[in-house]
Structures are given as C-alpha cells and as structure tokens.
N, C-alpha and C positions, 0 to 999 in steps of 0.2 A: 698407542702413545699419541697424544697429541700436541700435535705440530703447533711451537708457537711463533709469533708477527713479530718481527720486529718495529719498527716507527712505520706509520701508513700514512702519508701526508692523503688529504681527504678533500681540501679546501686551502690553497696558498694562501687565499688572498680573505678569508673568516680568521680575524683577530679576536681573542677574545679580550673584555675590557681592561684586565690590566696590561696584556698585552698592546693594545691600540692607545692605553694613555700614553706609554711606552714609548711606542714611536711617535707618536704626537708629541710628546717632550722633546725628544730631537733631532725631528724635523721643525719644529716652531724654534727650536735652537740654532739649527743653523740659516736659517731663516733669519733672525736678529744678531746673531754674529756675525752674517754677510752684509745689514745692512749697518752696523756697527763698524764694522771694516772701510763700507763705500763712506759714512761721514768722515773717519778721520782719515781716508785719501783726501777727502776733500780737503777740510783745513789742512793738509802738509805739503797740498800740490799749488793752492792760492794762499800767498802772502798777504794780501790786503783783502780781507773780506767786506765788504761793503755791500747796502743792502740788495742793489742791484745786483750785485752778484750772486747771494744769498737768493733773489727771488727768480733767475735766469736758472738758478741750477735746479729748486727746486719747484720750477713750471715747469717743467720737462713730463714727457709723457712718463714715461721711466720711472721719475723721482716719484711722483704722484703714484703710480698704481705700487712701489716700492714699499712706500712710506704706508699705505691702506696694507698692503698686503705686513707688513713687518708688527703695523697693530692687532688686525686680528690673531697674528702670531702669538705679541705678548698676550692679549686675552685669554687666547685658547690655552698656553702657558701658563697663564694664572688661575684660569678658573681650574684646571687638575690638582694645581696646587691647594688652592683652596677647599678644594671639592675633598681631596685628602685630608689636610688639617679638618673640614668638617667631621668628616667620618672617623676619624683618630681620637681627636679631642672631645669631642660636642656628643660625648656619650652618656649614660643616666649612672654609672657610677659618678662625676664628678657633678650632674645638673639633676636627678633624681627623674622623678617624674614629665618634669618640664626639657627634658633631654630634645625630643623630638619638636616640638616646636621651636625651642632654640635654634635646631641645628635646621630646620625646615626655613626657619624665618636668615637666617644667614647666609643659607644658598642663595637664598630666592635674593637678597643684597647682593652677593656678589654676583649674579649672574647678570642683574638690573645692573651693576655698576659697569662689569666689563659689555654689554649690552651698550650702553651711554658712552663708553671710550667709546668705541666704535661708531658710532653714531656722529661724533661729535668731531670727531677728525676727518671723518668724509666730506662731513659741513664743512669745515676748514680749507680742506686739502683742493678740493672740487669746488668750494661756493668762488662767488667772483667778486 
C-alpha cells in the first residue's frame, strides 16, 4: 500500500505569481494606508497649515523617503491591477485578431506611465 504526503512545504519563501501579486496587493496596501493615516494626523494635529509648515514637514528625512516609498507602492499596486484587467479583458474573443498587440501595446503604457510616476516624484521629492 502506498503511503501518502500530506502538505510538504518545499520552499517558504518561492511564491508562485498569483500568489506574490497577492502579497504585493497587500503589503503596497498597507503601505498607502499607513501613509494615508500619517497625512490625516497631520492636518488634525496642526490647525493652521501654512506653507512653511507644509514644507518643514515634508523636508524631513522620513516624509521624503515615505512619500517615494508609498509611490512605488501605488505603482506596483496599479500595475497588478492593470496587468489583470490586461489579461481579463484585452483578449481575441472581444479584439479578434489584433487581441495581442492591444493588449501588448497597453502594458507597455501602463508600465511607461507608472515608470514616469516614479520618476517624476523623485524629481520632486529630492530635486532642490
């Protein structure tokens, strides 16, 4: 008679890809509702926001590497997203033939776009 296995974990830490968008959903989640959280302390803890205060809070080492890290969040957040809706929708039952370059030419957009968030908020956040 042979003896069967029950679960053999093999590899903790080999996600497979729906698995790893998974947690990359929410961990870039709580990532953006922590820093979701730190803005509205902020307006409930100062009364008079002014720009000066506005630009003390967020010069701070903190706020900076906060605010870079909370966008590649939203990115990484959207492009799953997107990356889903690509493969859900952007298929040759609704676009026929031309399915694959649509859905080719869409990634490659949103990837260039959240690419350019990124980009462009570091300039911001960093430039002087």
């Amino acid at each position: 008679m042979k003896k069967k296995n029950g679960f053999i974990l093999k590899n903790a830490f080999y996600l497979s890809g729906g698995a790893s968008d998974w947690l990359i959903q929410r961990i870039t989640s709580l990532v953006l509702g922590s820093y979701v959280l730190t803005l509205l302390s902020f307006f409930l803890i100062n009364q008079e926001i002014s720009y000066q205060v506005w630009t003390n809070f967020f010069g701070t080492g903190f706020m900076r590497i906060f605010t870079v890290l909370a966008v590649v969040a939203a990115s990484a957040h959207g492009w799953i997203g997107m990356w889903a809706i690509g493969g859900d929708y952007l298929q040759e039952h609704h676009f026929g033939p031309i399915a694959g370059p649509v859905r080719k030419s869409y990634l490659g957009l949103c990837a260039l776009l959240a690419i350019l968030y990124v980009v462009f908020v570091v300039l911001i956040v960093w430039g002087n």
